[in-house]
Structure formats: structure tokens, C-alpha cells
C-alpha atoms as one frame of an Amber mdcrd trajectory, in Angstrom:
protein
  17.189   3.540   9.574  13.215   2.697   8.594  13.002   1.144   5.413   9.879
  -0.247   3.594   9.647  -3.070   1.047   6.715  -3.886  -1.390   5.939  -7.103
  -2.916   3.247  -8.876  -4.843   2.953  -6.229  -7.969   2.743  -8.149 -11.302
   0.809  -8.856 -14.274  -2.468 -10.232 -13.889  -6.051 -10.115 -16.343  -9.104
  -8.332 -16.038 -11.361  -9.166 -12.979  -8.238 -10.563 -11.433  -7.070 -10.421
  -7.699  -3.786  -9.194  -6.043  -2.028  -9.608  -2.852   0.360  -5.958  -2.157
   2.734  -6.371   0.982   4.994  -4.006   2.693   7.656  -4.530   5.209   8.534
  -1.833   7.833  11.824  -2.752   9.150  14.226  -0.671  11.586  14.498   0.625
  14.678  10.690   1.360  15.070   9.299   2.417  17.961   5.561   2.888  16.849
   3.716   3.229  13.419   0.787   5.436  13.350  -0.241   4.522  10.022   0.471
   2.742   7.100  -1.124   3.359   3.616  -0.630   2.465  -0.343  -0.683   4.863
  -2.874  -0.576   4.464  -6.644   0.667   6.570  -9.621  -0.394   5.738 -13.332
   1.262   7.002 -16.114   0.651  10.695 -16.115  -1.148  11.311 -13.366  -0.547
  12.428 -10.151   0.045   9.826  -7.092  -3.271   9.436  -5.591  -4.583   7.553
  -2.078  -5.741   3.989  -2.311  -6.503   2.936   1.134  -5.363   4.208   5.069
  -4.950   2.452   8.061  -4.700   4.002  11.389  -6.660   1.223  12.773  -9.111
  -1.790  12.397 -11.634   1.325  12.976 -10.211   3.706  11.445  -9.820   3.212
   7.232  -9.924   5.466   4.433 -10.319   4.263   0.762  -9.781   5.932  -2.226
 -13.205   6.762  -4.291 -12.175   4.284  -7.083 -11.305   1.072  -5.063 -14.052
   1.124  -2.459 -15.702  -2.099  -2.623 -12.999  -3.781  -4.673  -9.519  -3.194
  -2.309  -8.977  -3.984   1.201  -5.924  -2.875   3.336  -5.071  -4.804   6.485
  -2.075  -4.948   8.695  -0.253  -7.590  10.759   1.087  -5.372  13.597   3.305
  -7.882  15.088   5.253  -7.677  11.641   5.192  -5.092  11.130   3.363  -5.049
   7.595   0.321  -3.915   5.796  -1.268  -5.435   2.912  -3.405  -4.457   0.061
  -6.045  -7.399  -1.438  -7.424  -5.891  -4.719 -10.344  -7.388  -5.970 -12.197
  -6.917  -9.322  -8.748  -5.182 -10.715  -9.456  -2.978 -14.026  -6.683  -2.313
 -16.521  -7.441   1.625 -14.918  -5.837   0.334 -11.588  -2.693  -0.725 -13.706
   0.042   1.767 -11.750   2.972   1.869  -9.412   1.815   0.803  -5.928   3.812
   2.596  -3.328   3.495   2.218   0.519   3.818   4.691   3.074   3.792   4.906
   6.525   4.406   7.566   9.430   6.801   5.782  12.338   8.290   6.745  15.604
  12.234   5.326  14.970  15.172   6.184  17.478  15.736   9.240  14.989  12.314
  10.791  15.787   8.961  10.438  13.731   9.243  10.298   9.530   7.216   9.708
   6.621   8.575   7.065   4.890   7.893   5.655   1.251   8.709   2.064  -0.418
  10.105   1.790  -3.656   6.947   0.621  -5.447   6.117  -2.213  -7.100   3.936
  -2.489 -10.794   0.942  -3.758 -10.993  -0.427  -4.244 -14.362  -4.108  -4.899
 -15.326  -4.386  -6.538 -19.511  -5.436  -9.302 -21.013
């Protein structure tokens, strides 16, 4: 069984910074990617940043410049620094990855963790 824990959501002001991690843990044979997604409020869950690879990143139009996702491989977690945050960012932060486990290859979600942007 894969599972994926977040951590580091909270409250923090206007032109503040954040640290996002998630976990993989499991039987894991490989991860092709991991990602972090976010869903505000009435709106639809939308891409914040990618990672196949060192190489190989996508960011979401709104956080390029401001977020950056990296990824220890040896533990198997990926984390999100968010820079500049805007009370706009304020959403659920959910991670995501696609892994190779003993059951065959999933896409697997984390339970999310807030992140709120106020003064």
C-alpha cells in the first residue's frame, strides 16, 4: 500500500514563505513523478508545479517565479518552497505522484494540507 503525507501548510502573511513536504511511503518500486496541486474555495484543483526530473519541471502560470518544487529521491519526498505567497495562493495543497508499487503502477493523492495567505 503507497501512501502520501503532506506537511508544512499553515497560516502565514502576505509576502511570506512556505516549506510543503510529501512523504511517499510503501512498497515502491519507482516514482515517475511527483507534483502539488491546489484547490481554493470554488474552483477547480489546478497544477502548481511537476517533477519528472531536475530537467524536466512544469509550473503552473501563477507561481512561476515565486514556487519551486524539488525532490529528495533517496526519501522518497518532494517539496514545494513558495515564495512571495499572495492571499490568492491561500488553498488546499495536495500532492500527487505516479509510482511503480508491488500492486502495479497508480496515481496516488495526499490528503492535503491548508495553506492560508492573510494578514
Amino acid at each position: 500500500q503507497v501512501q502520501l503525507v503532506e506537511s508544512g501548510g499553515g497560516l502565514v502573511q502576505p509576502g511570506g514563505s512556505l516549506r510543503l513536504s510529501c512523504a511517499a511511503s510503501g512498497s515502491i518500486f519507482s516514482i515517475y513523478f511527483m507534483a502539488w496541486y491546489r484547490q481554493a474555495p470554488g474552483k477547480q484543483r489546478e497544477l502548481v508545479a511537476l517533477m519528472y526530473s531536475e530537467n524536466n519541471i512544469k509550473y503552473g502560470d501563477s507561481v512561476k517565479g515565486r514556487f519551486s518544487i524539488s525532490r529528495d529521491n533517496a526519501k522518497n519526498t518532494v517539496y514545494l518552497q513558495m515564495n512571495s505567497l499572495k492571499p490568492d495562493d491561500t488553498a488546499v495543497f495536495f500532492c500527487n505522484a505516479r509510482i511503480r508499487g508491488v500492486t502495479g503502477t497508480g496515481d496516488y493523492w495526499g490528503q492535503g494540507t491548508q495553506v492560508t495567505v492573510s494578514s
